[in-house]
C-alpha positions in Angstrom: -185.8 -131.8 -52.5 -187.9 -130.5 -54.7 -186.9 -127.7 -57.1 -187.9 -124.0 -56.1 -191.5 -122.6 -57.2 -190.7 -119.3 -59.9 -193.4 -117.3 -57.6 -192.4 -116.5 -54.2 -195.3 -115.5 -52.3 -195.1 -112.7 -50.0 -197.3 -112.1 -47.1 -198.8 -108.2 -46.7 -196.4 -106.1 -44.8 -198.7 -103.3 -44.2 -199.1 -103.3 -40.8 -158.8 -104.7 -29.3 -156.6 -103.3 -27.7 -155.9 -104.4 -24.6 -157.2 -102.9 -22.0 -155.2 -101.6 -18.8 -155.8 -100.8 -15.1 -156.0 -97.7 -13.3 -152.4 -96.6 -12.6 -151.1 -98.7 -9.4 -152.8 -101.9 -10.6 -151.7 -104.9 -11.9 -151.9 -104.6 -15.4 -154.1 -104.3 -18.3 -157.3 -106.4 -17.9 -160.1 -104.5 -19.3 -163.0 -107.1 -19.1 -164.2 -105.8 -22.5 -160.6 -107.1 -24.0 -159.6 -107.5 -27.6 -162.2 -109.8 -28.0 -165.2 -107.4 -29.0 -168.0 -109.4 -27.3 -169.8 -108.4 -24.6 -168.4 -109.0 -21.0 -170.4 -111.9 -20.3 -172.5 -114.2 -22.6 -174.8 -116.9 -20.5 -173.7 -120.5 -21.6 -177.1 -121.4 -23.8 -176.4 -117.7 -25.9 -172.8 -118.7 -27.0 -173.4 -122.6 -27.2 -176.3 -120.7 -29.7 -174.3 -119.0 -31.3 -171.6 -121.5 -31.9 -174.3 -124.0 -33.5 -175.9 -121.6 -35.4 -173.2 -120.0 -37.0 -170.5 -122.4 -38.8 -167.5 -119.7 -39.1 -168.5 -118.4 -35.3 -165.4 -116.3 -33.8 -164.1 -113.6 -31.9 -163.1 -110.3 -33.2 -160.9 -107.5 -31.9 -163.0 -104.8 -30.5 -162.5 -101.2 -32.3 -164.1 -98.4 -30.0 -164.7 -95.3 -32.5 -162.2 -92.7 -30.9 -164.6 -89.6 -30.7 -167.1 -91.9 -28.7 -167.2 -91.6 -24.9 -166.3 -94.7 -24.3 -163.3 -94.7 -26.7 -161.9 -91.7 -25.1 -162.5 -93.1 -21.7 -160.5 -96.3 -22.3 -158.0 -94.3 -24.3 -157.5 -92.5 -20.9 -157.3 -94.8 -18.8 -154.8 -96.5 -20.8 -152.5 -93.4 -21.4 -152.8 -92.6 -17.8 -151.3 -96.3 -16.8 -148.9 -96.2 -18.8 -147.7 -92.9 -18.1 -147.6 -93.8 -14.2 -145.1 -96.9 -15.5 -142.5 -94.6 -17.7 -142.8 -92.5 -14.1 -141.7 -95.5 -12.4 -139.2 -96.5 -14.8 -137.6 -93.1 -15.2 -137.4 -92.5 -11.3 -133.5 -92.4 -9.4 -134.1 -95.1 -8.3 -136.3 -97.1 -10.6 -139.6 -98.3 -9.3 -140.3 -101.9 -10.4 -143.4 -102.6 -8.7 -145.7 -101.8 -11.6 -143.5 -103.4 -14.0 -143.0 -106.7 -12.4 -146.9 -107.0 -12.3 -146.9 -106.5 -16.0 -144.2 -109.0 -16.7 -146.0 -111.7 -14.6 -149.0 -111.1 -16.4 -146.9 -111.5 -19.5 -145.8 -114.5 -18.3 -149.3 -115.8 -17.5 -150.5 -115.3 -21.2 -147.6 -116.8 -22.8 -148.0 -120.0 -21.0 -151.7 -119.8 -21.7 -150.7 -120.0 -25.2 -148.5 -123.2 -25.3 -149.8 -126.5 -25.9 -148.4 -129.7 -23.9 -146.2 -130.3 -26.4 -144.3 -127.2 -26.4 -142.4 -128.4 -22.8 -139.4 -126.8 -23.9 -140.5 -123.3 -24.8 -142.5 -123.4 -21.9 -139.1 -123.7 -19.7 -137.9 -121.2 -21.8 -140.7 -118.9 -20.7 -140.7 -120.2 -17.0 -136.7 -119.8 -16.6 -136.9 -116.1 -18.5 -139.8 -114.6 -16.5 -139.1 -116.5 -13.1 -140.6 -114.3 -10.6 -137.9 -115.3 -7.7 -135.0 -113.6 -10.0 -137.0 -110.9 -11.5 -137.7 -109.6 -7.9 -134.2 -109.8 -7.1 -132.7 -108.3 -10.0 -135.7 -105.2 -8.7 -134.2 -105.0 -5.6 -130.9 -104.3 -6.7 -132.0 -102.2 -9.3 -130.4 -103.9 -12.3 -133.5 -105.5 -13.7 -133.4 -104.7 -17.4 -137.1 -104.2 -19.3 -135.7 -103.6 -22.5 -133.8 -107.0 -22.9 -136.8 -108.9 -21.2 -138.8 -107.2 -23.7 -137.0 -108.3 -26.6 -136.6 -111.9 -24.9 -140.8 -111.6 -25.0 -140.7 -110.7 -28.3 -138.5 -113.6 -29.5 -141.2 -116.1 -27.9 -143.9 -114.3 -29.7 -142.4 -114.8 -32.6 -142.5 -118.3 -32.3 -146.5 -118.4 -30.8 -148.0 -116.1 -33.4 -150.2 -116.9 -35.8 -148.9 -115.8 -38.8 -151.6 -113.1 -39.7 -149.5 -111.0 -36.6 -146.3 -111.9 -38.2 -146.0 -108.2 -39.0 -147.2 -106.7 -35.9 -144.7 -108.6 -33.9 -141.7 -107.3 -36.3 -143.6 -103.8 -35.7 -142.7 -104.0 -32.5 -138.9 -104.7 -32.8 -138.0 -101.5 -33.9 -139.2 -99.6 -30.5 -136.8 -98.2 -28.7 -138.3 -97.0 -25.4 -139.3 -99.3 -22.6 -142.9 -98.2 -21.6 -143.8 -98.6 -25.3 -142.6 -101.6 -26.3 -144.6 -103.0 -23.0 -147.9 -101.5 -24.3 -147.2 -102.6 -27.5 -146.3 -106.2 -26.5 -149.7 -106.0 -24.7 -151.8 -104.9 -27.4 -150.7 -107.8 -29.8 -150.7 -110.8 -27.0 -154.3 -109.5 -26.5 -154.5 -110.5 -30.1 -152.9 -113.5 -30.0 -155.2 -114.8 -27.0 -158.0 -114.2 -29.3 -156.5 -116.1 -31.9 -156.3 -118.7 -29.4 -160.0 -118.6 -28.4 -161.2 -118.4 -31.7 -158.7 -121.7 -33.1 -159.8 -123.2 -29.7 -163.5 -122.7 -31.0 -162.9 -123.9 -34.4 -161.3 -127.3 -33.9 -164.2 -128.1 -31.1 -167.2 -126.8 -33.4 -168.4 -130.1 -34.8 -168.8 -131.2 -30.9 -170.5 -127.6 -29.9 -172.6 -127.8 -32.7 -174.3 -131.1 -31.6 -174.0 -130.0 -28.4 -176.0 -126.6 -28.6 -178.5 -128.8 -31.0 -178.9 -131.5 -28.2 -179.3 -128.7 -25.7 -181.8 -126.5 -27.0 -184.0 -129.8 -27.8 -184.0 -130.9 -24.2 -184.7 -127.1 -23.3 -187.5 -127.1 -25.3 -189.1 -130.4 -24.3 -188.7 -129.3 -20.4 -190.8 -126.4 -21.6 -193.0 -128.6 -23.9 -193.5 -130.9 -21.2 -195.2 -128.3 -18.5 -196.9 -125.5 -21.3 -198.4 -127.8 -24.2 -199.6 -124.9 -25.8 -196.0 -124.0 -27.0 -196.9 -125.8 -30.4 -199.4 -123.4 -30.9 -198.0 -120.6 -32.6 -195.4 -122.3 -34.5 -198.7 -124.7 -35.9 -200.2 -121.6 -36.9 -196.4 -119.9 -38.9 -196.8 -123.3 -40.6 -200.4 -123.4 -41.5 -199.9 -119.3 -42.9 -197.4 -120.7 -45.1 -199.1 -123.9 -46.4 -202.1 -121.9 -47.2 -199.5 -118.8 -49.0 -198.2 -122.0 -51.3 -201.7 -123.8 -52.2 -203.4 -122.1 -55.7 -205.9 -119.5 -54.9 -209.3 -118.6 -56.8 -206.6 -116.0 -58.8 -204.7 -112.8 -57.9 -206.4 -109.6 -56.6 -206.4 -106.3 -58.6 -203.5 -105.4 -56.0 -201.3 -108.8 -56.4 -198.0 -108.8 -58.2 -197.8 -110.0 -60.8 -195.9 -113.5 -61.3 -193.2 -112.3 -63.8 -191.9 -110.1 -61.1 -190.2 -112.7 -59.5 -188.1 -113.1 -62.7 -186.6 -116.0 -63.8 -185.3 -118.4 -61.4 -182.2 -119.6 -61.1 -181.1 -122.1 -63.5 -181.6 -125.1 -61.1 -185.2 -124.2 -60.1 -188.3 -125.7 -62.2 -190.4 -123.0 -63.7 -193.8 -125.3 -63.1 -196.0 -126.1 -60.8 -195.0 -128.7 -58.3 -197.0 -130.5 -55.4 -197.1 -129.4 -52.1 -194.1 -130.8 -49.9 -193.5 -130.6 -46.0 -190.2 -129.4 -47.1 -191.4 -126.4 -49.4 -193.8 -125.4 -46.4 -191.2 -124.8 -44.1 -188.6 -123.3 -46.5 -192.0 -120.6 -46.9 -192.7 -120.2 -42.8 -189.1 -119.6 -43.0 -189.4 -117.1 -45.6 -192.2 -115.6 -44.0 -190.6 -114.3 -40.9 -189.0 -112.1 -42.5 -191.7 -110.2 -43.5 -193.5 -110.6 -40.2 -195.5 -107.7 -38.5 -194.0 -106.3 -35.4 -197.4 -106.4 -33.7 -198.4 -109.6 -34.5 -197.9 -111.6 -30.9 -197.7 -115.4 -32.6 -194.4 -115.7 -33.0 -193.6 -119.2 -33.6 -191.3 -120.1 -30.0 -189.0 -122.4 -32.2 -187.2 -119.3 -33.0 -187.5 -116.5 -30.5 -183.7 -117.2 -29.5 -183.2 -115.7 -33.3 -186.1 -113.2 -33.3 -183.6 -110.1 -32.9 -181.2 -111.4 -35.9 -184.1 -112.1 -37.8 -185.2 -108.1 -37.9 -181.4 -107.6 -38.9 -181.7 -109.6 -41.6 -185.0 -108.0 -42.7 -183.6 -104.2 -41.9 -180.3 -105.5 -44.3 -182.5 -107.2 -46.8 -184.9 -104.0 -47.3 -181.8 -101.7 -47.8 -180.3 -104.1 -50.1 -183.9 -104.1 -52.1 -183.5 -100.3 -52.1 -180.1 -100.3 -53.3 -180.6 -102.7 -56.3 -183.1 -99.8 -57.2 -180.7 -97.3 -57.4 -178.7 -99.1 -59.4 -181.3 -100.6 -61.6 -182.7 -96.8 -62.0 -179.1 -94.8 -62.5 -178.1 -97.8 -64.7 -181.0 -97.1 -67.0 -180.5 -93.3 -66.8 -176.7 -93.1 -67.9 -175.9 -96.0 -69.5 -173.4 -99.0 -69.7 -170.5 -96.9 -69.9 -170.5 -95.9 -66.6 -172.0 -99.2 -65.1 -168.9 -100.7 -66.9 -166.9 -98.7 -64.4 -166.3 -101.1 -61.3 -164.9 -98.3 -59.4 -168.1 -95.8 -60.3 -170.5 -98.8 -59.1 -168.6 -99.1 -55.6 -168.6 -95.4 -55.3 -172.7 -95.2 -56.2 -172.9 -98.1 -53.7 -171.2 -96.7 -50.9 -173.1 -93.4 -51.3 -176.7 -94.8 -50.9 -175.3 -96.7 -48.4 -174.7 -94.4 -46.0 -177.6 -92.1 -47.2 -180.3 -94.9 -46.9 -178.7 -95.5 -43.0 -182.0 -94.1 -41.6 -184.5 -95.2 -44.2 -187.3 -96.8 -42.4 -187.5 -94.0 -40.2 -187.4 -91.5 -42.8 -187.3 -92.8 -46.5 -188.4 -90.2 -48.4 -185.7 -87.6 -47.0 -183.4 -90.2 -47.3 -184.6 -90.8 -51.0 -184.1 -87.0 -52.2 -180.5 -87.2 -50.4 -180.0 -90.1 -52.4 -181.3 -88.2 -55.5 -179.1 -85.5 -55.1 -176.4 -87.4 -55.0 -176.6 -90.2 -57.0 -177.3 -87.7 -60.2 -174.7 -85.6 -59.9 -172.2 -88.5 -59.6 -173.6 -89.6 -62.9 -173.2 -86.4 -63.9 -169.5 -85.5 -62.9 -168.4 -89.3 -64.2 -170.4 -88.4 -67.5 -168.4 -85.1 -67.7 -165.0 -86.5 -66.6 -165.3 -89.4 -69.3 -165.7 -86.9 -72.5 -169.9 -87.7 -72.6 -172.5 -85.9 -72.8 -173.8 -84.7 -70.1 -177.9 -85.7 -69.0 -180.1 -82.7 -70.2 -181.9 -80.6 -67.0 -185.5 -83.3 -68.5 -183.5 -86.5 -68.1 -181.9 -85.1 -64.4 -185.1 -84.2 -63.2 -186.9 -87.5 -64.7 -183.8 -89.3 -62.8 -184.1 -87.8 -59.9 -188.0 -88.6 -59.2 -187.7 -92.2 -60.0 -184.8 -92.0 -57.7 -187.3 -89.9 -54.9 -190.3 -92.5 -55.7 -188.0 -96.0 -54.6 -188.9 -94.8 -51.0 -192.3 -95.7 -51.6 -192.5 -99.5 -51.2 -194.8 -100.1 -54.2 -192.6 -98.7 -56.5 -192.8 -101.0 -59.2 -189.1 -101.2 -59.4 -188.5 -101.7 -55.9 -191.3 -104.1 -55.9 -189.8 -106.3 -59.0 -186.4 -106.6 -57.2 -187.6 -107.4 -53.4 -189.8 -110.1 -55.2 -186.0 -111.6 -56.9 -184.1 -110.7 -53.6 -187.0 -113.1 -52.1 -186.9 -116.0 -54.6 -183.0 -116.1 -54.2 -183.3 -116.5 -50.8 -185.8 -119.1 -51.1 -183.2 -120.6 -53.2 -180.4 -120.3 -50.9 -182.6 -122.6 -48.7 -183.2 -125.7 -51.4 -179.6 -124.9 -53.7 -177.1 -123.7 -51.2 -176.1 -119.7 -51.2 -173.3 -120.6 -54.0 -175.5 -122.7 -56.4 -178.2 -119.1 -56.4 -175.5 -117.1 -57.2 -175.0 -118.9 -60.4 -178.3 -117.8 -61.8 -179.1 -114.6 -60.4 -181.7 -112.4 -61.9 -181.7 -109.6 -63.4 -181.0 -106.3 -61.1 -179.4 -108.1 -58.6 -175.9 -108.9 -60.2 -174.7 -105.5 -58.8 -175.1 -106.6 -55.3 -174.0 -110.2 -55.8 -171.3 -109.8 -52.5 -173.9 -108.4 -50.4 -177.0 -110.9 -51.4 -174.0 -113.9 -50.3 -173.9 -112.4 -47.1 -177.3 -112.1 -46.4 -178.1 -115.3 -47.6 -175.8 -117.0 -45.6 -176.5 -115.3 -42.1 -180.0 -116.6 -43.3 -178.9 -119.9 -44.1 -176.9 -120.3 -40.9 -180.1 -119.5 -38.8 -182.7 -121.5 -40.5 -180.5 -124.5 -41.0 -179.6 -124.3 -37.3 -183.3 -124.0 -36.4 -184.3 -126.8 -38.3 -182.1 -129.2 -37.1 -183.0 -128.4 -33.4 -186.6 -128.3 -33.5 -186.8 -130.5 -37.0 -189.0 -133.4 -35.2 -191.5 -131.3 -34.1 -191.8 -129.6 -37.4 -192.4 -132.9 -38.7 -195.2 -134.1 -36.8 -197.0 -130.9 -37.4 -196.4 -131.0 -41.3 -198.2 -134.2 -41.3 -201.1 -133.2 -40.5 -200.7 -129.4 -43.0 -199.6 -132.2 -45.6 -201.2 -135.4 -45.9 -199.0 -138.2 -47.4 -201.2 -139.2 -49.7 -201.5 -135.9 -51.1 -197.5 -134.8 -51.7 -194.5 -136.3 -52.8 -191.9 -138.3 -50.1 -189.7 -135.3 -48.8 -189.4 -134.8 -45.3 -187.9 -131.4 -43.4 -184.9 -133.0 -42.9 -184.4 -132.5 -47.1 -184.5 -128.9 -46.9 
C-alpha cells in the first residue's frame, strides 16, 4: 500500500447485578441481566457486531442508582429478597421460595461445566438434587447456610479468576438471605464470563460468518434494486475527485502545513492515484458527512449510527487537544510536566464540553472559567508566579474562541486528528501512534481508541462489500493511470 498523502483533504462541513422476580417467583431473572445489552438483538445485528468488532463482549450492566430505572430494579430486588428472609425466619420455615432459588442455582452451575468436568457435574447434581432438597423442606431441616457454602466451594472451582475475590467476598457472610443474593449477583457474572469466552474462542468462525452473511444480504437486495450502487458510486467518485490536484487552494482553503508532519512512515510527496487511497478517503469522508445529505452510500448504513459517534468523539477530542495546546502555551511546561494536572485539565473539559454541539460557546466560557483558574491555583500551589489579570483574560478568550470551528488552532489540530486517522487505515493504529504530531501527544489514549473503533468498522466494511468496491474503482481509476494496489491492500 502506498504510503499516506501529508494533506488530508476535508470536505465542507457547513451544512450486573442480577436481577430478581417479584416476591413469590421463582428467582431472579431480570431479562436485562448482568449482561448490559439490550433484551433482544436480531441475529444479523450481533453476527454484525461480532465481525465488526475483534474484542466484541458482554459487559455487566451498571444502572446509575438515582435513575428511575435503577431505583426500580433496586426495589424489586430488595422487595424479593426481603419476602425470602420472611420465609426463612418464619416458625416454621417456608422453603418454597428458597428451593426455587437453589434449583436455579443448580441450573447455572451446570450451564457452566464443560463435558469434561463429569465429576464436578455429579458433585453438583448429588449436592442440589431436587428429590432430597424437597424432603429435607418437608421436615424442616433443610439447611441454606451449609448449601450455600457447598455453592460457594463449586464456584470456587468455575470462576474465572478476575472473581477470585468476589467469591472469597462472599465467604465471610453470615446470614442466609445474603449470602443467596450475593451468590446470585456473582454467578450472574460468571455466566457472562461464559458468554463472552464462548464468543471469543468462536470469533474467527463468526467473523466469516457475518462477512458471508451480509454479502449474500446484499446481493438479494442488489439483485431486485440495481440502483443500490448508486450512492456508494457517487461517496467514491466525491473522494477521487477530493484526492486529484486542483487549479490551487481558495482564499478560504487551509493551508497544507496544517496537517503537520506525518507520521514517520508516511511519504511527504506526491504519489499517484490508487483504488486503495480512494477508498481509505470515502472512508474518511463519512465522517464529515452532512446530516441532510440523503446519498448515503448503502454499504454502510448498518454502521451509520456508530459512525456519528465516532464523529461526535472525534470533534470533542479536536476540542480538547485545543485546550491543551492553548493552556500549555499559557502556563508553561512546568505544569504540563504534571501528569496528574494534565488528567485533571482533561477530565474538566471533559465534562464541560458534554453538550458542545448544542451549545459550544457556553460550553467554551465554562471551560474558560475553569481551565484558568486550575492553572492558576497549580501555579500558586507550586511556588510560581501567578498569570497577570492581561495574560488571564488573553487566556481565557483563546479558550472562549475554540468553540468556533475556524479557530485556527482548532482547525490545525482537527486537520492532524484527520491525517492520523487516515494513517490508522494504511499503518495500523499502533504504527500512527509512533509518529504523532504535534498537539496531539496529550490525547495519545483517547486518539487509540477512536482510531480503533474506526479501524474495526471500515476494515469490517471493506471486507464485506470489498468486491463491489473494486469494480467501481475501476472505472474512478483506470489501470493504466495508477499503480497495482487493489482495496483489498488497504
Amino acid at each position: 500500500m502506498q504510503a499516506v498523502e501529508e494533506k488530508v483533504p476535508l470536505r465542507d462541513r457547513s451544512g450486573a447485578q442480577s436481577g430478581s422476580r417479584k416476591p413469590g417467583a421463582a428467582g431472579p431473572q431480570d431479562k436485562s441481566s448482568a449482561d448490559g445489552q439490550p433484551a433482544r438483538l436480531t441475529e444479523s445485528e450481533l453476527s454484525h457486531g461480532i465481525g465488526m468488532d475483534h474484542d466484541f463482549h458482554r459487559e455487566e450492566k451498571v444502572l446509575p442508582p438515582s435513575s428511575l430505572e435503577g431505583q426500580a430494579k433496586e426495589t424489586m430486588h430488595d422487595a424479593f429478597w426481603g419476602h425470602l428472609k420472611e420465609q426463612l425466619s418464619a416458625t416454621p420455615p417456608d422453603f418454597s421460595c428458597a428451593l426455587e432459588l437453589l434449583k436455579e442455582i443448580k441450573e447455572i452451575l451446570l450451564s457452566l461445566l464443560s463435558p469434561r468436568q463429569s465429576r464436578l457435574r455429579r458433585e453438583v447434581e448429588e449436592a442440589l438434587a431436587a428429590d432430597r432438597l424437597q424432603q429435607e423442606a418437608a421436615r424442616g431441616d433443610l439447611d441454606i447456610f451449609r448449601l450455600s457454602k457447598c455453592i460457594l466451594s463449586m464456584m470456587t472451582l468455575l470462576c474465572a479468576p478476575v472473581r477470585d475475590a468476589a467469591v472469597q467476598k462472599l465467604d465471610s457472610i453470615t446470614d442466609s438471605t445474603l449470602l443467596l443474593r450475593g451468590i446470585f449477583q456473582v454467578l450472574g457474572l460468571m455466566k457472562m464470563d461464559m458468554r463472552n469466552y464462548t464468543l471469543q474462542s468462536l470469533q474467527p468462525h463468526l467473523r466469516e460468518h457475518s462477512i458471508q452473511q451480509e454479502r449474500a444480504q446484499f446481493q438479494e437486495r442488489l439483485s431486485r434494486q440495481p440502483g443500490l450502487l448508486d450512492h456508494i458510486t457517487k461517496w467514491l467518485s466525491r473522494a477521487a475527485t477530493d484526492l486529484r490536484p486542483g487549479p490551487g487552494p481558495g482564499p478560504d482553503a487551509p493551508a497544507s502545513s496544517a496537517a503537520g508532519p506525518a507520521p514517520s512512515e508516511a511519504a511527504s510527496g506526491p504519489e499517484p492515484l490508487s483504488p486503495a487511497m480512494v477508498l481509505s478517503q470515502a472512508f474518511l469522508n463519512l465522517l464529515l458527512w452532512d446530516p441532510e445529505d440523503q446519498e448515503f452510500p448503502e454499504t454502510l448504513l448498518a454502521d451509520r449510527a456508530r459512525l456519528r459517534e465516532l464523529e461526535a468523539q472525534l470533534r470533542r477530542l479536536t476540542v480538547l487537544a485545543s485546550v491543551l495546546l492553548v493552556a500549555g502555551s499559557s502556563s508553561g511546561s512546568v505544569l504540563f510536566g504534571s501528569p496528574q494536572f494534565v488528567d485533571r485539565l482533561k477530565r474538566t473539559t471533559h465534562a464541560l464540553t458534554e453538550h458542545f454541539d448544542s451549545r459550544p460557546q457556553e460550553a467554551m466560557l465554562a471551560v474558560s472559567e475553569q481551565v484558568s483558574q486550575e492553572i492558576q491555583q497549580s501555579l500558586k500551589s507550586m511556588g510560581l508566579a501567578a498569570l497577570s489579570s492581561d495574560s488571564m483574560a488573553f487566556l481565557m478568550g483563546q479558550l472562549q474562541d475554540i468553540a468556533h470551528a475556524q479557530n485556527c488552532v482548532r482547525s490545525v489540530v482537527d486537520q492532524r486528528v484527520h491525517l492520523f486517522l487516515k494513517c490508522c487505515l494504511v499503518l495500523g493504529v499502533q504504527r500512527s501512534l509512533m509518529g504523532l504530531p504535534g498537539g496531539l501527544t496529550l490525547i495519545e489514549a483517547e486518539l487509540a481508541e477512536l482510531g480503533q473503533r474506526f479501524v474495526n468498522i471500515t476494515h469490517h466494511n471493506q471486507q464485506v462489500f470489498g468486491p463491489y468496491y473494486t469494480e467501481i474503482l475501476k472505472t474512478l481509476v483506470p489501470p493504466g493511470q495508477a499503480p497495482q494496489a487493489g482495496v483489498e491492500s488497504l
